[in-house]
C-alpha positions as CSV (number, residue, x, y, z in Angstrom):
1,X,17.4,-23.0,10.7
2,X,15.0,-24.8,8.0
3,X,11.7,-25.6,8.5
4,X,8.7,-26.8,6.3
5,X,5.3,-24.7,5.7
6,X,2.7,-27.4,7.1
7,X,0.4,-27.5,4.0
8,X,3.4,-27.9,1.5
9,X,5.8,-30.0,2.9
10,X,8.3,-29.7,-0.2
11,X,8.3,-26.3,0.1
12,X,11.0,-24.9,2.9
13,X,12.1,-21.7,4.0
14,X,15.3,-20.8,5.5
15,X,16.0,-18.1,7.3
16,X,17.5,-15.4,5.7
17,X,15.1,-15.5,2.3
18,X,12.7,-12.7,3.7
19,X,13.1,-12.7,7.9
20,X,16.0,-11.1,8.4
21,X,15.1,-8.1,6.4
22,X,14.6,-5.0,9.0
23,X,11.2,-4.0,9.5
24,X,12.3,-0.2,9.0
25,X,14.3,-1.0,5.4
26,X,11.0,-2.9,4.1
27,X,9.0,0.0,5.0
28,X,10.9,2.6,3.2
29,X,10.5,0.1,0.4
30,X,7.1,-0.3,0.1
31,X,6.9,3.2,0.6
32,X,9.3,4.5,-1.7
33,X,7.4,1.5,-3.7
34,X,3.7,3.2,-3.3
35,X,5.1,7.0,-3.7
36,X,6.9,5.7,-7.4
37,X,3.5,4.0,-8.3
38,X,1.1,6.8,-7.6
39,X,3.6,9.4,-9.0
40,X,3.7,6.6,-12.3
41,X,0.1,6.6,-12.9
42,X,-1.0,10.2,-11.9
43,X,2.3,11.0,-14.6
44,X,0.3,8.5,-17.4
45,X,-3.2,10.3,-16.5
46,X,-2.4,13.4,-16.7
47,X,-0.6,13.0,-19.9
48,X,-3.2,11.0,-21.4
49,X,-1.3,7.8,-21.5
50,X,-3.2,4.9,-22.6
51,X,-6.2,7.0,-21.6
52,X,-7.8,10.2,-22.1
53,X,-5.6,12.8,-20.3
54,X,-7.2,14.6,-16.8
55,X,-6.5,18.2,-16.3
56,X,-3.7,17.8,-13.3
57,X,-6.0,19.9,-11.2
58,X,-8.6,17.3,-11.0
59,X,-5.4,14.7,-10.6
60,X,-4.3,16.9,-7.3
61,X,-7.9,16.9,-6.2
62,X,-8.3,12.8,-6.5
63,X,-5.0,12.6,-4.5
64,X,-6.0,15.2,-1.8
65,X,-9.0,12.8,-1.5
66,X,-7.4,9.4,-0.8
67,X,-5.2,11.1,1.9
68,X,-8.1,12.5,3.3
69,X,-9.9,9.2,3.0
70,X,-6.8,6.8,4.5
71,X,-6.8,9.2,7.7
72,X,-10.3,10.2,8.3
73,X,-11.6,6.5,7.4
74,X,-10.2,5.4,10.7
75,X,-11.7,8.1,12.8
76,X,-15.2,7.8,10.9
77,X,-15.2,4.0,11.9
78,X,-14.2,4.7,15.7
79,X,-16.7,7.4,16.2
80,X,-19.9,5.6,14.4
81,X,-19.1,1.9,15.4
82,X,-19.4,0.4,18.7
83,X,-16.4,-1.1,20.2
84,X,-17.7,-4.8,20.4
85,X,-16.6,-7.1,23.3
86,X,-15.1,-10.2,22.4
């Protein structure tokens, strides 16, 4: 099956370029994706790669943060903002 993307009609797409990739294997890889990054960069801070080095206590602390913020941003939002009707 081909079809053409309705603002670029030279560009096509067939199926099997990016759809037929299981939701569950590009999930572990953008996963496995983020974990390599993060681990890349807190690796290069703490070792003062192309910066001044952080003390890997300060490191932990930064990431114990952004988990803290990606789960409790949610709830925050839900508790102090009204549920609009559309």
């Amino acid at each position: 099956m081909e079809w053409c993307l309705p603002f670029f009609p030279r560009i096509r797409r067939q199926s099997g370029w990016g759809g037929d990739i299981p939701l569950m294997t590009s999930l572990r890889r953008h996963l496995l994706a983020t974990l390599l990054d993060v681990s890349v960069v807190t690796l290069m801070a703490t070792q003062g790669w192309l910066m001044a080095p952080i003390s890997p206590a300060l490191a932990v602390g930064i990431l114990i943060l952004a988990i803290v913020f990606l789960f409790g941003d949610d709830v925050i939002k839900i508790v102090l903002l009204p549920r609009r009707a559309s």
